[in-house]
C-alpha positions in Angstrom: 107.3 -89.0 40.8 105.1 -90.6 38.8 104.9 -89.6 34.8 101.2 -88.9 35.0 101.3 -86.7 37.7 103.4 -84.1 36.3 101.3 -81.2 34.6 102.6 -80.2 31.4 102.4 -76.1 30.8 103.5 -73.9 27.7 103.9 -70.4 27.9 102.0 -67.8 25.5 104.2 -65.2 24.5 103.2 -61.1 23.6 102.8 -62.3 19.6 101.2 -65.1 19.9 104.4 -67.7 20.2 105.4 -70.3 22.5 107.5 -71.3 25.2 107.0 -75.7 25.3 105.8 -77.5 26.5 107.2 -78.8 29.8 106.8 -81.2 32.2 106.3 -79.7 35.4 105.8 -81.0 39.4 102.7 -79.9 41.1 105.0 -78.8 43.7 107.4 -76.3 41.4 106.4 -72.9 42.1 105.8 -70.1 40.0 109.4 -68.7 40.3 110.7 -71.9 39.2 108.5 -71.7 36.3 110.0 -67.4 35.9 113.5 -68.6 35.9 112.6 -71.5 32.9 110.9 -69.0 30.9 113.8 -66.3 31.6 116.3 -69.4 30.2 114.2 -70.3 27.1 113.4 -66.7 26.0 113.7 -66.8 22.4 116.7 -64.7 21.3 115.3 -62.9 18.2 112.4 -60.9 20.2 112.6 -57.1 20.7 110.9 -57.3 24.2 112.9 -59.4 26.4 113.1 -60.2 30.5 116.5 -59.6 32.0 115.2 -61.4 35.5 112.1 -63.4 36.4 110.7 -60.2 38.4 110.3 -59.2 34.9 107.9 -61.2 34.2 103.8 -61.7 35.1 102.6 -65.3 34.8 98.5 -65.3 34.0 96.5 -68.0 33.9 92.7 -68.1 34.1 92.7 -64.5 34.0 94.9 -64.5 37.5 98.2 -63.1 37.8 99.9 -65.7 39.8 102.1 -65.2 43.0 105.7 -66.5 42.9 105.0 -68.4 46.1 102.4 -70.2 45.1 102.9 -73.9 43.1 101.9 -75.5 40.2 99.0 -77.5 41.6 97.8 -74.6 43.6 97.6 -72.6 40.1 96.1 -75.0 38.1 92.4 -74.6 38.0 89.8 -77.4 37.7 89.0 -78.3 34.1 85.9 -80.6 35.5 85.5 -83.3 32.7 88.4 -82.2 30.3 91.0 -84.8 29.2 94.4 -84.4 30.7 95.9 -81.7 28.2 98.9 -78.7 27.8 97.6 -75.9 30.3 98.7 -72.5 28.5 99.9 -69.3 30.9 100.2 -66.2 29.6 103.2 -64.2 29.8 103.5 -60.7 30.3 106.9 -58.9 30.3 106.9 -55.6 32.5 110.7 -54.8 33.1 111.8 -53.2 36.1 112.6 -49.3 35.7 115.7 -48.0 37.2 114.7 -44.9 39.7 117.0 -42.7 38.5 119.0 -40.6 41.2 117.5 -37.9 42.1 119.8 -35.0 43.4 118.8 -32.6 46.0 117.5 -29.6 44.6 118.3 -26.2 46.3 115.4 -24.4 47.0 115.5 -21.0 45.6 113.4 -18.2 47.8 110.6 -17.3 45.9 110.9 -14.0 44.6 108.0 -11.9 46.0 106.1 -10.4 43.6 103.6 -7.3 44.0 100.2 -8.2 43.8 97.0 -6.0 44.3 93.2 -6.0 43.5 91.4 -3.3 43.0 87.1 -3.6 43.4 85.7 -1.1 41.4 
């Protein structure tokens, strides 16, 4: 493929750092771009994904779909030179359901009400 039609991306982190930037095909879909980001996670932050289901790709305020590629993602800049597009990257790990064990229900103990209209 030819060098300039590759789209280079970088990948805005929670603080403000980076991931890139990298050379990508219009034809690489966002998972691909997941599983790079999951690889190149810097080792040193608190928040980190354990799989790229853990993380939310933005860019131009959409979340993108893992299905959909590059060139489908990349909006139209009109007039602007060729340049690094920045995604945001959101990490939102997955929770665990914890087990839940079957409860025994108890009969309600019947307790005596009464009104009394004065």
């Amino acid at each position: 493929m030819p060098e300039e039609d590759l789209i280079e991306l970088k990948f805005r982190l929670y603080d403000g750092s980076d991931i890139g930037p990298f050379r990508y095909s219009p034809t690489a879909t966002v998972a691909m771009l997941k599983e790079r980001i999951v690889a190149e996670w810097p080792k040193d932050k608190k928040i980190a994904p354990k799989v790229a289901n853990d993380i939310k790709l933005i860019n131009a305020g959409k979340i993108l779909e893992n299905i959909k590629t590059v060139g489908e993602c990349k909006t139209p800049f009109g007039e602007l030179p060729k340049g690094v597009i920045t995604m945001h990257v959101v990490v939102q790990p997955t929770i665990a359901k914890p087990k839940t064990e079957k409860k025994v229900i108890e009969t309600p103990t019947k307790t005596g009400c009464s009104c009394t209209i004065l």
